[in-house]
ROSE-4610 file (N, C-alpha, C; in Angstrom, 1 decimal, always signed):
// ROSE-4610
residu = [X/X/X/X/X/X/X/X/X/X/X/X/X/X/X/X/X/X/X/X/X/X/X/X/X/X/X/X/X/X/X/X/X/X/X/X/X/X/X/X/X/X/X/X/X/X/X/X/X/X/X/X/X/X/X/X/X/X/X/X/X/X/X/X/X/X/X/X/X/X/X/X/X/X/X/X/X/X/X/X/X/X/X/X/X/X/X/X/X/X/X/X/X/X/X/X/X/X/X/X/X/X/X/X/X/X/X/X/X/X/X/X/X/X/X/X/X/X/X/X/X/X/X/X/X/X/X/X/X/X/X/X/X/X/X/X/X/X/X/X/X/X/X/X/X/X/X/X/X/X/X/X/X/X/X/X/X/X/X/X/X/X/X/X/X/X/X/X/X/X/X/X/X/X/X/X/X/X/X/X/X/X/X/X/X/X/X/X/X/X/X/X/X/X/X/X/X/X/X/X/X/X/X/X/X/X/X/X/X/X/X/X/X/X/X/X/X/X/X/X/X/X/X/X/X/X/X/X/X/X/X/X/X/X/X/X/X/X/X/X/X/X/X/X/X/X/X/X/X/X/X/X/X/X/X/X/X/X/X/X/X/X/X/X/X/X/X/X/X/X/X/X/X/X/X/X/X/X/X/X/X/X/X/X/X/X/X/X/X/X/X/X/X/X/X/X/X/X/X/X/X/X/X/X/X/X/X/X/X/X/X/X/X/X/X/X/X/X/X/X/X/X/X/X/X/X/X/X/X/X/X/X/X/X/X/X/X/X/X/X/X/X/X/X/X/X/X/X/X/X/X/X/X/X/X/X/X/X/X/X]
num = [1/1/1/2/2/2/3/3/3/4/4/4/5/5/5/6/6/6/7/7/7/8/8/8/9/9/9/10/10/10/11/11/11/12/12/12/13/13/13/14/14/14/15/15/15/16/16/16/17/17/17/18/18/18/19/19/19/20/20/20/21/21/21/22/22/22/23/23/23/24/24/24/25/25/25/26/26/26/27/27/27/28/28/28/29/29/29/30/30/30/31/31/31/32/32/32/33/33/33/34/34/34/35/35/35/36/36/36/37/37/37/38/38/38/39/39/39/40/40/40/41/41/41/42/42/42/43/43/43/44/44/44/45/45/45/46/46/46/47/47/47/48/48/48/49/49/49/50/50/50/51/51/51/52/52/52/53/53/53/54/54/54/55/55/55/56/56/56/57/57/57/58/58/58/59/59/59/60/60/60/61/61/61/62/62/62/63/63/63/64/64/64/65/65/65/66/66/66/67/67/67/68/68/68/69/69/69/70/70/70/71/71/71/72/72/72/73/73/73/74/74/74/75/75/75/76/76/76/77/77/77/78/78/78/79/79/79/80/80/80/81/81/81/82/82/82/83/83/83/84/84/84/85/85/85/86/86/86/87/87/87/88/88/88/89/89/89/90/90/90/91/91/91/92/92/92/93/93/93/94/94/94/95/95/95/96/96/96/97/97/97/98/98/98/99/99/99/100/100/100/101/101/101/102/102/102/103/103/103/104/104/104/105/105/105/106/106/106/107/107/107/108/108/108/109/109/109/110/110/110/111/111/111/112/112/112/113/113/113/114/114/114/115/115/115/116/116/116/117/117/117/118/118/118/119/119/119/120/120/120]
x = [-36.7/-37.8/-38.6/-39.1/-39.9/-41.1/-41.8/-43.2/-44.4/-43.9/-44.8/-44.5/-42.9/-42.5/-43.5/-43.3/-44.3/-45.6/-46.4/-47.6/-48.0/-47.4/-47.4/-47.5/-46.8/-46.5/-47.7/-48.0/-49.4/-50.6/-50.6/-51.6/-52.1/-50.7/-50.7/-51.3/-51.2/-51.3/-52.6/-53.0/-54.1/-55.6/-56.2/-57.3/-58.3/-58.3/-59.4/-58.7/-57.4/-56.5/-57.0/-57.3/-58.0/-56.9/-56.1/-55.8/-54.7/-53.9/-53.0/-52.3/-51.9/-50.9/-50.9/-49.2/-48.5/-48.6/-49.1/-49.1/-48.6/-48.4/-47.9/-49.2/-48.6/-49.7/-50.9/-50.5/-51.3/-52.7/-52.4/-53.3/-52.9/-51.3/-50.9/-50.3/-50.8/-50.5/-48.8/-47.7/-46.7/-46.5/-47.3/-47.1/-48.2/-48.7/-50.0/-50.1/-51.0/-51.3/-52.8/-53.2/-55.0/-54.8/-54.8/-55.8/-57.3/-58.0/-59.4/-59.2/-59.7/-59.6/-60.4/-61.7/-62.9/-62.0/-61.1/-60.9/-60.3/-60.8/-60.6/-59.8/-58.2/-57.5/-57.3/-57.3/-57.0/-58.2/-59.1/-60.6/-60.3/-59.9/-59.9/-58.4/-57.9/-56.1/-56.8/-57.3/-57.9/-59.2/-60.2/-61.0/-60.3/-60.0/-59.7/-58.6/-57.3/-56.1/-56.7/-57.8/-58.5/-58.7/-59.0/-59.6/-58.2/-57.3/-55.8/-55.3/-55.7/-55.0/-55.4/-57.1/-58.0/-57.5/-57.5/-56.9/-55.5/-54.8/-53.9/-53.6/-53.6/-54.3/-54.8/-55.7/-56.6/-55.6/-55.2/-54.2/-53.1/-52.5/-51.2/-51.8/-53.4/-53.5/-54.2/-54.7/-55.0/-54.2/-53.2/-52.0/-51.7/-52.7/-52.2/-51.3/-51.0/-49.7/-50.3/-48.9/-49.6/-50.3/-51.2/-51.8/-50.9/-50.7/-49.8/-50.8/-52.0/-52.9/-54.1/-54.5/-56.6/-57.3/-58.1/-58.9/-60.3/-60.8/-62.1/-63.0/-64.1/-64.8/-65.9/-66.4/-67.5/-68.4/-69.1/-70.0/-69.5/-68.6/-68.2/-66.5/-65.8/-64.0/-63.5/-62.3/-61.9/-61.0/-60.3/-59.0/-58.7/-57.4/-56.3/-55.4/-55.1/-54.0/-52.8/-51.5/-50.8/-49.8/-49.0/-47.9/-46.4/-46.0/-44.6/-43.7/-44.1/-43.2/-44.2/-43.8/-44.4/-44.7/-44.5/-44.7/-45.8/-45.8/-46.0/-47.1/-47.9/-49.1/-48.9/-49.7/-49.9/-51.0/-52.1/-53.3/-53.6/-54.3/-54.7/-56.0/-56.6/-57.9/-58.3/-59.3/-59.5/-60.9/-61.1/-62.8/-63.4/-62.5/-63.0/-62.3/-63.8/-63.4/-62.6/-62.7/-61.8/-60.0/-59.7/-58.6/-58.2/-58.8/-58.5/-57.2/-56.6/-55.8/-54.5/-54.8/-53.4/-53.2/-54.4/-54.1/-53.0/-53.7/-52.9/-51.6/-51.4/-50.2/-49.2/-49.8/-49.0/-48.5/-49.6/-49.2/-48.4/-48.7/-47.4/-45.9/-45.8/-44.6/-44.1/-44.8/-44.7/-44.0/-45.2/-45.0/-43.3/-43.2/-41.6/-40.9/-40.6/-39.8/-39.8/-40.8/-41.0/-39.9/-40.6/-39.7/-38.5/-37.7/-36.1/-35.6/-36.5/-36.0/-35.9/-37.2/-37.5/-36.1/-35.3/-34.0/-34.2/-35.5/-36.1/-35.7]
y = [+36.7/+37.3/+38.1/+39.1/+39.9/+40.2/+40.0/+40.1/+40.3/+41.5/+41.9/+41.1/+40.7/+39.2/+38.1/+37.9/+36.8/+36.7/+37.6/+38.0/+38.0/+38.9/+39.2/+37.6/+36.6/+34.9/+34.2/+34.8/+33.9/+34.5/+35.8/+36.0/+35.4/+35.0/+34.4/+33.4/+32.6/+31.5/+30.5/+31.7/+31.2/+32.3/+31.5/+32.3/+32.8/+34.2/+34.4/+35.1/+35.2/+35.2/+36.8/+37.3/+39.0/+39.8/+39.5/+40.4/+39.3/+39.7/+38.9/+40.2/+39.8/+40.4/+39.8/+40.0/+39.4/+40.6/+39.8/+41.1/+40.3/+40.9/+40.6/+40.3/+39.2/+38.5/+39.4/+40.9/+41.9/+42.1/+41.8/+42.3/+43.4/+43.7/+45.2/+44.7/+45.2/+44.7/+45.4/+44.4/+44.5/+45.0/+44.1/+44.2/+44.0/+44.5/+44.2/+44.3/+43.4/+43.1/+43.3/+43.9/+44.3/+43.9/+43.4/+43.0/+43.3/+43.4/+44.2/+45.3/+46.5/+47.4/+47.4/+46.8/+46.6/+46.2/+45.0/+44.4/+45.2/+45.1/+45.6/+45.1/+44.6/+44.4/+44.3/+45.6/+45.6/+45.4/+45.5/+44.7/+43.2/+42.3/+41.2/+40.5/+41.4/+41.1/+41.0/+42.4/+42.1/+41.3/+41.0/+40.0/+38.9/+37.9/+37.1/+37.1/+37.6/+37.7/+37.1/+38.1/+37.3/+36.2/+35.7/+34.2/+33.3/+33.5/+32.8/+32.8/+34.0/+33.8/+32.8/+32.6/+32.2/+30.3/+30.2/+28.6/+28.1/+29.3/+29.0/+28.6/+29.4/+29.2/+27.8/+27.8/+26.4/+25.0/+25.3/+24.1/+23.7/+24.8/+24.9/+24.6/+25.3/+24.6/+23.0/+22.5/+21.4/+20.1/+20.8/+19.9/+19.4/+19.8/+19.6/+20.3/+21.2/+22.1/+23.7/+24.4/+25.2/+25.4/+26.4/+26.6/+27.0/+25.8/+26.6/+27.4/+26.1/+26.8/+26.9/+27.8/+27.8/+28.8/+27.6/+28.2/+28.5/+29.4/+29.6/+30.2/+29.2/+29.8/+30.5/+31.6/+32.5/+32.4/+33.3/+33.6/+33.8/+34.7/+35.6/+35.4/+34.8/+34.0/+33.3/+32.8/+32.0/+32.4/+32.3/+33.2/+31.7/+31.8/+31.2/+31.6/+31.2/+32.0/+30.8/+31.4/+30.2/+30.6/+30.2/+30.7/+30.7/+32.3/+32.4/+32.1/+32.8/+32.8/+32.6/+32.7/+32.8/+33.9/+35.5/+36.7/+36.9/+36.3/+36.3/+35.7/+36.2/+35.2/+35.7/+34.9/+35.6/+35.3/+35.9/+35.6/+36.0/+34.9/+35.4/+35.2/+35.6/+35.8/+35.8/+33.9/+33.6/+33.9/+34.1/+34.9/+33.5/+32.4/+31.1/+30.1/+29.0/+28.0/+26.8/+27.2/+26.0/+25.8/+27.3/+27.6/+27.5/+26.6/+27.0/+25.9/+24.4/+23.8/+24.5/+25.9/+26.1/+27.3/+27.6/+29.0/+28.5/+27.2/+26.6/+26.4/+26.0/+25.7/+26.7/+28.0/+28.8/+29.5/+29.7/+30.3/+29.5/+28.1/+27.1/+27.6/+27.8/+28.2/+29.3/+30.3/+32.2/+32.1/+31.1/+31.8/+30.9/+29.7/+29.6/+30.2/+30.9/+31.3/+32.9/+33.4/+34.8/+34.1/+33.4/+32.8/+32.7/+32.3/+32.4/+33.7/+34.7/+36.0/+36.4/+36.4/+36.7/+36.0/+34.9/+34.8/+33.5/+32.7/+31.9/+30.6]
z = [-36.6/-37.3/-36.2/-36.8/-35.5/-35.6/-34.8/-34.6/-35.8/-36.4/-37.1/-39.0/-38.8/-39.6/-39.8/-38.6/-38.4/-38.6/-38.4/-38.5/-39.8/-40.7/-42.0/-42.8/-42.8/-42.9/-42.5/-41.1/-40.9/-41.4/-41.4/-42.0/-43.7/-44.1/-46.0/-45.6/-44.8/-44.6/-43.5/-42.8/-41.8/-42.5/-43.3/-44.0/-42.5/-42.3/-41.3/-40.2/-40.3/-39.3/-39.0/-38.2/-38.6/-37.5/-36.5/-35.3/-34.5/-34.1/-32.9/-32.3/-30.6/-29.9/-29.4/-28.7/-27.7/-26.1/-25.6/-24.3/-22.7/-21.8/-20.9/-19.8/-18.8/-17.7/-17.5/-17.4/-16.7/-17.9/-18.9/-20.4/-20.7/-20.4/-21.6/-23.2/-23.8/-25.0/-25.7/-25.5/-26.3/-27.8/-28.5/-29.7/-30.4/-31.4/-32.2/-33.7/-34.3/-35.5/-35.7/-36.7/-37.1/-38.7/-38.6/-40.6/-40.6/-39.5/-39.4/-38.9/-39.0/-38.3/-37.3/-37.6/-36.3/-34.7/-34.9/-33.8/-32.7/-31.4/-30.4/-29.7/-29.4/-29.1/-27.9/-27.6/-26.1/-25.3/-25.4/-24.8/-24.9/-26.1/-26.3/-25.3/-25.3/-24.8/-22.8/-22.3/-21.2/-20.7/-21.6/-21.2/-21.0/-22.2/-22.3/-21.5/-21.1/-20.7/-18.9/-18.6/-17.4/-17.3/-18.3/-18.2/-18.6/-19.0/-19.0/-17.7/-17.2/-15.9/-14.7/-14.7/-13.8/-14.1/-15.5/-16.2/-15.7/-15.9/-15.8/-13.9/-13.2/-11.8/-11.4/-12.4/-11.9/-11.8/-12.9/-13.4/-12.7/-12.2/-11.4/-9.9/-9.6/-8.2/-8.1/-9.2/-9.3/-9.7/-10.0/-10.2/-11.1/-12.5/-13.9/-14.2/-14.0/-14.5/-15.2/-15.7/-16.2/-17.6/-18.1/-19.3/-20.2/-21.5/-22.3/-23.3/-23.8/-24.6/-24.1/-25.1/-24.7/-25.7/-26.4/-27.6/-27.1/-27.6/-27.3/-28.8/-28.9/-30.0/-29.4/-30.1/-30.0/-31.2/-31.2/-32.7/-33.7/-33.6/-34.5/-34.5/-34.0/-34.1/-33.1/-33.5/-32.9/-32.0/-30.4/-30.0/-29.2/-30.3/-29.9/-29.1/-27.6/-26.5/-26.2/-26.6/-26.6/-25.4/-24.2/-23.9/-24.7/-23.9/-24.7/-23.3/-22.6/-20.7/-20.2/-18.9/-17.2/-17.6/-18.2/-17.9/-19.4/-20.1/-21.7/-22.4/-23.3/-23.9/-25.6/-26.1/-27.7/-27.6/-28.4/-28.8/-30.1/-30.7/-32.3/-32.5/-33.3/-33.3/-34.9/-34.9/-36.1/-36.5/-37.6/-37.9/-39.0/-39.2/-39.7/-39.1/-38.9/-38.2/-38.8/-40.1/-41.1/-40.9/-40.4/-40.3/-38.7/-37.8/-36.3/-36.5/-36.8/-37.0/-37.1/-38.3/-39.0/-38.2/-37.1/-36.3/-35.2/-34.8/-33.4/-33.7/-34.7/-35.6/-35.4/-36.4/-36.7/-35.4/-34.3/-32.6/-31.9/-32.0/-31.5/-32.1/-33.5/-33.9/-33.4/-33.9/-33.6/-32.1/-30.8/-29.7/-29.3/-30.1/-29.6/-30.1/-31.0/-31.5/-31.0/-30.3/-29.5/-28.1/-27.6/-26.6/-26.5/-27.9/-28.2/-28.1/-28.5/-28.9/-27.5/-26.7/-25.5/-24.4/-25.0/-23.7/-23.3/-23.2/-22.4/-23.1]
């Protein structure tokens, strides 16, 4: 199933779900999904993509290991960051907090099954 497969599925299914991409360690964005047009993607893929890195860092020098996930709520949505690789992230981005369960959910699935495709 391919990316934009998937997306189209979660979006039926995760009420709120407004935006996701898969983009690489650096914050280039691979692939992309908008069900809002407002969302800023690549702002959201490089901010945040900073802060996956800095977690992820932390973990690996503190000896919990690496960051698979990391949700973060704001005012205004929810961004869910899941790992796919060492090189790889997904992020989705929920605009209701009712739906953060079935967001984690759905990114847990999406990003193994990117991983399969991906080789890994």
């Amino acid at each position: 199933m391919t990316f934009q497969e998937h997306m189209a599925e979660a979006a039926q299914r995760v009420e709120g779900l407004s935006g996701a991409a898969v983009a690489d360690s650096d914050g280039i964005i691979v692939e992309e999904y908008k069900k809002n047009p407002l969302i800023d993607m690549p702002l959201l893929v490089a901010e945040y993509g900073a802060l996956w890195r800095v977690t992820d860092r932390s973990g690996v020098s503190s000896g919990t290991g690496a960051t698979n996930e990391l949700s973060v709520m704001t005012e205004e949505a929810i961004l869910v960051i899941r790992r796919i690789s060492q090189d790889y992230f997904l992020l989705f981005v929920i605009e209701s907090e009712k739906s953060f369960g079935k967001g984690r959910f759905y990114a847990r699935i999406i990003a193994e099954d990117l991983a399969e495709g991906f080789g890994l």
